[in-house]
C-alpha distance (Angstrom), angle and dihedral (degrees) to the residues before:
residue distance angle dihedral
X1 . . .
X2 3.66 . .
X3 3.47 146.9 .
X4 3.63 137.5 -120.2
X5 4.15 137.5 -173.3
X6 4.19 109.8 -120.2
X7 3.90 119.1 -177.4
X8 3.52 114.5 -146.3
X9 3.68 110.0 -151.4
X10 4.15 113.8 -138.6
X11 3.79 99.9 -139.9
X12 3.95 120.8 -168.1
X13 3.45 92.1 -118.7
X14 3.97 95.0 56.1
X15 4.07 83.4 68.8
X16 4.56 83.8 76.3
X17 3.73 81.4 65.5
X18 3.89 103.9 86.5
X19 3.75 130.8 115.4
X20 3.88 128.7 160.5
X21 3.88 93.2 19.1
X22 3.64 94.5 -64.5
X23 4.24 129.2 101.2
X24 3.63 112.0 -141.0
X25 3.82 136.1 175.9
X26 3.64 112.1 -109.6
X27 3.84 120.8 -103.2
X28 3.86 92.0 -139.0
X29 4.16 85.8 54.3
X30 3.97 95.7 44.5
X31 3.63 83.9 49.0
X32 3.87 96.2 47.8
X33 3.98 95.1 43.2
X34 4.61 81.1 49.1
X35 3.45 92.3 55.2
X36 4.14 101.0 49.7
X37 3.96 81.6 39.9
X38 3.83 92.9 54.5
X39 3.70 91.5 37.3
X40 3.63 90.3 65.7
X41 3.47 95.9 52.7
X42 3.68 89.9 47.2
X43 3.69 116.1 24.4
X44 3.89 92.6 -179.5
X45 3.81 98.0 73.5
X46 3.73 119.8 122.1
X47 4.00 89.5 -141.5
X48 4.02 96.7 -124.9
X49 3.61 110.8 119.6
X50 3.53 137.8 -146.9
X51 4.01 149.7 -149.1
X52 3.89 88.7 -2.3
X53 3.86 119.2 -171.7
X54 4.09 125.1 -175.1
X55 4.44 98.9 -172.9
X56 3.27 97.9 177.9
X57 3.99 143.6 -4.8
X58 4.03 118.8 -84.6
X59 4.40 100.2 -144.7
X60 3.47 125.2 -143.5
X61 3.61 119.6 -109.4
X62 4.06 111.2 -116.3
X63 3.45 95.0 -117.9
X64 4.47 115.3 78.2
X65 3.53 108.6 -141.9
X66 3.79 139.3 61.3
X67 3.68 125.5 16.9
X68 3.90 155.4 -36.8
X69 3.93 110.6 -145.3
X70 3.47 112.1 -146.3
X71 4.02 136.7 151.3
X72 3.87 143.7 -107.9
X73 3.34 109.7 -157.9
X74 4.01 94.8 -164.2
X75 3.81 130.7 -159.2
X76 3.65 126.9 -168.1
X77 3.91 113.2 -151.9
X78 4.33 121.0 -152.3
X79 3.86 90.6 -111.4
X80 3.58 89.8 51.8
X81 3.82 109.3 -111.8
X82 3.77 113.1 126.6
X83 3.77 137.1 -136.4
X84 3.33 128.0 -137.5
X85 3.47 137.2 -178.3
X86 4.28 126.0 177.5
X87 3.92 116.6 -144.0
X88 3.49 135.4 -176.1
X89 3.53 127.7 -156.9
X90 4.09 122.3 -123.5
X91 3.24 139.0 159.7
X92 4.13 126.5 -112.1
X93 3.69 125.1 -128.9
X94 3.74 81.4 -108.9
X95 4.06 92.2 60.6
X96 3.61 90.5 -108.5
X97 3.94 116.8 135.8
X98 3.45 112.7 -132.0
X99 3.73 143.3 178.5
X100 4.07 118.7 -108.6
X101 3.78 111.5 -164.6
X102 3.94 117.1 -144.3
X103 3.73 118.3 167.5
X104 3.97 122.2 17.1
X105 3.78 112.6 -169.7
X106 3.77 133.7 170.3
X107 3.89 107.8 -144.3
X108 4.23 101.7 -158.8
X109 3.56 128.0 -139.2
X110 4.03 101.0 -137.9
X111 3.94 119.7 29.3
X112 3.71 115.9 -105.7
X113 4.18 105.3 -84.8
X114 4.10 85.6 -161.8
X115 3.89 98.0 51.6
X116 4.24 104.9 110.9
X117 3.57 123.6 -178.9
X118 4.24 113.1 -152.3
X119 3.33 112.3 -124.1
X120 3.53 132.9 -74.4
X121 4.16 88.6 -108.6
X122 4.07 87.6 48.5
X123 3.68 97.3 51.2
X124 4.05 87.0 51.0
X125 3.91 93.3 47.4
X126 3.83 110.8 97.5
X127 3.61 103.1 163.1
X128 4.14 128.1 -162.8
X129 3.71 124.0 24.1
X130 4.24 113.5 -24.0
X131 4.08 129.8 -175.9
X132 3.70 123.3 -127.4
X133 3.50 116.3 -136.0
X134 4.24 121.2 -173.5
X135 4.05 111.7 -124.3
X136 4.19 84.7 -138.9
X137 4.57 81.7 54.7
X138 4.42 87.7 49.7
X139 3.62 90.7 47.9
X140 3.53 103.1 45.5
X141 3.90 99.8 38.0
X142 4.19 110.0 15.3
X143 3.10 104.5 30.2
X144 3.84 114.8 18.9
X145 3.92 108.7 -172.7
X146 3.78 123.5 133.1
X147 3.41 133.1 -88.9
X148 3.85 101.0 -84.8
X149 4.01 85.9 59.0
X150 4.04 96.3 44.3
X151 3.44 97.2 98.8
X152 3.92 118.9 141.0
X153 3.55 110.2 90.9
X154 3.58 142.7 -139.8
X155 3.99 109.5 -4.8
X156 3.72 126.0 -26.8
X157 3.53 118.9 -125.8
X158 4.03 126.8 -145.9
X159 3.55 151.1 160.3
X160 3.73 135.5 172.3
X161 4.05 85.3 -83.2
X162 4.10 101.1 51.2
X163 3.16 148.7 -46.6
X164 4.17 141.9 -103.8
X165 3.38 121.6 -146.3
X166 3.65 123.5 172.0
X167 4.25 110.0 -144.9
X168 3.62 136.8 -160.6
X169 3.85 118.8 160.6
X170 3.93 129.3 -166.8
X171 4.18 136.8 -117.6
X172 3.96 91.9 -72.5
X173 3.74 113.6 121.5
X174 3.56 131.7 151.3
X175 3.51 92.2 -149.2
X176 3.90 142.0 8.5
X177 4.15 92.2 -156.8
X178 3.47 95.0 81.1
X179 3.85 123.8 50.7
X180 3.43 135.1 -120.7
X181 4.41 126.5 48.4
X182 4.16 105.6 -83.5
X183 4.03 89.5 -151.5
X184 4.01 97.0 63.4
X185 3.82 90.3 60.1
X186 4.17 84.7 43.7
X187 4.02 86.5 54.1
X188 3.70 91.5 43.4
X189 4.43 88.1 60.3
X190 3.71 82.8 45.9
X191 3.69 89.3 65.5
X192 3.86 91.3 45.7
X193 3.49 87.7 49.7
X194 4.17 101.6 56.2
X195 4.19 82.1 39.0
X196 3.99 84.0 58.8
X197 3.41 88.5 43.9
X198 4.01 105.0 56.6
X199 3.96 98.9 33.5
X200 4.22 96.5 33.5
X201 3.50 101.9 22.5
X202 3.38 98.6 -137.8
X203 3.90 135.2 113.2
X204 3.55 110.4 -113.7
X205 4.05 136.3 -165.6
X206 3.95 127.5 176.2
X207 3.50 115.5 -87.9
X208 3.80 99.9 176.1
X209 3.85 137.0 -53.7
X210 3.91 140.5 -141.3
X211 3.47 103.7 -121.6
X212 3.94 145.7 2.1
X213 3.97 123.4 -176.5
X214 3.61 122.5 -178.0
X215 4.09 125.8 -148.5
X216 3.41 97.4 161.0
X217 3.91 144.0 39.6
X218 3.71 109.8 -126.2
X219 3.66 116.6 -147.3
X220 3.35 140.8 -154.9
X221 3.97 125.2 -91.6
X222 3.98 87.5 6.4
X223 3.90 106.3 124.7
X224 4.05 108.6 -123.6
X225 4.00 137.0 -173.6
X226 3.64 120.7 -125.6
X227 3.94 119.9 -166.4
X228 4.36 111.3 -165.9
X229 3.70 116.1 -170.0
X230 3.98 130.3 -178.2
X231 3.47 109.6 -114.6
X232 4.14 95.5 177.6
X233 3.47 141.6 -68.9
X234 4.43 123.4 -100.0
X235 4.05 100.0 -165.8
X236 3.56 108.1 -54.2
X237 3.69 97.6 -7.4
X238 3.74 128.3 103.7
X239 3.90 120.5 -151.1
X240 3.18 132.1 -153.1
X241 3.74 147.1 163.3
X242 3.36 125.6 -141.5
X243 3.93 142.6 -179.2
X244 3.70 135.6 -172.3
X245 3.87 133.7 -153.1
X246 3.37 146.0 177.3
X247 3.97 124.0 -104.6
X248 3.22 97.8 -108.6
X249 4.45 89.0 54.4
X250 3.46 102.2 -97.5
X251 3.90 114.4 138.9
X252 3.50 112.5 -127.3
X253 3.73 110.4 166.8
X254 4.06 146.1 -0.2
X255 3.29 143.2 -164.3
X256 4.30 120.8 -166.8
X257 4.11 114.3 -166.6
X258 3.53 97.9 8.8
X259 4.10 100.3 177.2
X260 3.66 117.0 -151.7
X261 3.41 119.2 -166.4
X262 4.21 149.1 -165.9
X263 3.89 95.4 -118.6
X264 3.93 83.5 167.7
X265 3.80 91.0 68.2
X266 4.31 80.4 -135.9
X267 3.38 103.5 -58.6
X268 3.71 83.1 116.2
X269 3.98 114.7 58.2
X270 3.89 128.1 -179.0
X271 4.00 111.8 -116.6
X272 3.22 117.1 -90.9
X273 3.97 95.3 -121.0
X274 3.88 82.8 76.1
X275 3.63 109.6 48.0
X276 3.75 121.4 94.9
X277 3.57 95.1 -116.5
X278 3.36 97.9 52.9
């Protein structure tokens, strides 16, 4: 086990990226910026990641510019995956300094043999009755982020068995070194989130996920098809799984056991215009 220093750089566009009077960095960014950290260290990595946790938010400081110093304390394991977990220093209320943990990832060694995508026709199939809902209605009522983080397009389709959301993110990247476009994965939970809201009535955000594979490199301004389905529930957590391809039916990317969560305990509730019930 060891640790390492990591810069965080505070882009303008991470200001969109606000909900419940608080600016936070985005867990699909922290992850992005992890992986072309970790890849440096270890060039061998396959990419996919594993048994990924997100406790708690990491804020924004108020000021744009420069950097947030935080640290990866790094473990290597004998098979070859690696550990890592992000920490942020703060002090207590007793003066101490202490070490906050915010994302946990395992980085694997060989990519997941047993990790299928359905095809391109399955992930467009959304049989039985389905409700429309406007990108411009998500963003200014569900899920109320700037507009650097509005990025599903055109209408979002769900029923009780998944939803379809079509996906096309801008130039903002935290970092070129590792491949793939962090904000199409960050639309992607936005979709999970407004299904959580209509059939669970909750407000939910990522809080970690089993598994993520990559087959693809997303890119930016390239218009891509996300498919969500719900995989279960464990207490107050919704799962899903979720997979993402390009128009033209290639797979690019998937996430099994995402786990979206009410980190608002229910102070926040969806409108009623968009629950089932209603």
């Amino acid at each position: 086990m060891a640790y390492f220093p990591l810069e965080i750089p505070v882009l303008p566009h991470m200001r969109d990226h606000a909900f419940d009077g608080r600016v936070m960095f985005s867990a699909a960014e922290l992850l992005h910026l992890l992986a072309a950290a970790v890849k440096d260290l270890f060039p061998g990595l396959s990419g996919a990641q594993a048994e990924t946790l997100f406790p708690r938010f990491l804020l924004l400081p108020p000021e744009t510019g420069g950097f947030v110093s935080v640290l990866m304390d790094v473990e290597a394991h004998a098979e070859g995956d690696v550990s890592v977990k992000l920490l942020n220093k703060f002090q207590s209320p007793s003066g101490l300094s202490r070490l906050r943990e915010h994302v946990r990832v395992r980085f694997l060694k060989e990519k997941p043999m047993d990790f299928s995508f359905p095809t391109f026709g399955e992930a467009l199939e959304l049989s039985g009755n389905f409700v429309e809902i406007p990108a411009e209605k998500i963003y200014e009522e569900l899920v109320p982020f700037g507009p650097a983080y509005r990025n599903i397009r055109g209408n979002l389709l769900l029923n009780a068995q998944a939803a379809l959301a079509r996906i096309q993110a801008g130039t903002q990247l935290v970092t070129g070194r590792f491949p793939g476009v962090p904000l199409v994965s960050d639309a992607a939970f936005h979709a999970a989130c407004v299904w959580g809201q209509r059939y669970h009535g909750k407000v939910v955000f990522p809080v970690g996920f089993k598994r993520r594979c990559f087959q693809a490199e997303t890119k930016p301004e390239i218009p891509y098809l996300c498919r969500v389905m719900p995989a279960g529930t464990d207490r107050e957590t919704l799962i899903f799984d979720l997979w993402i391809y390009d128009l033209k039916g290639m797979p690019c990317e998937a996430i099994a056991g995402l786990r979206m969560a009410d980190v608002t305990d229910g102070r926040i509730q969806p409108p009623l215009w968009v629950r089932e019930e209603s």
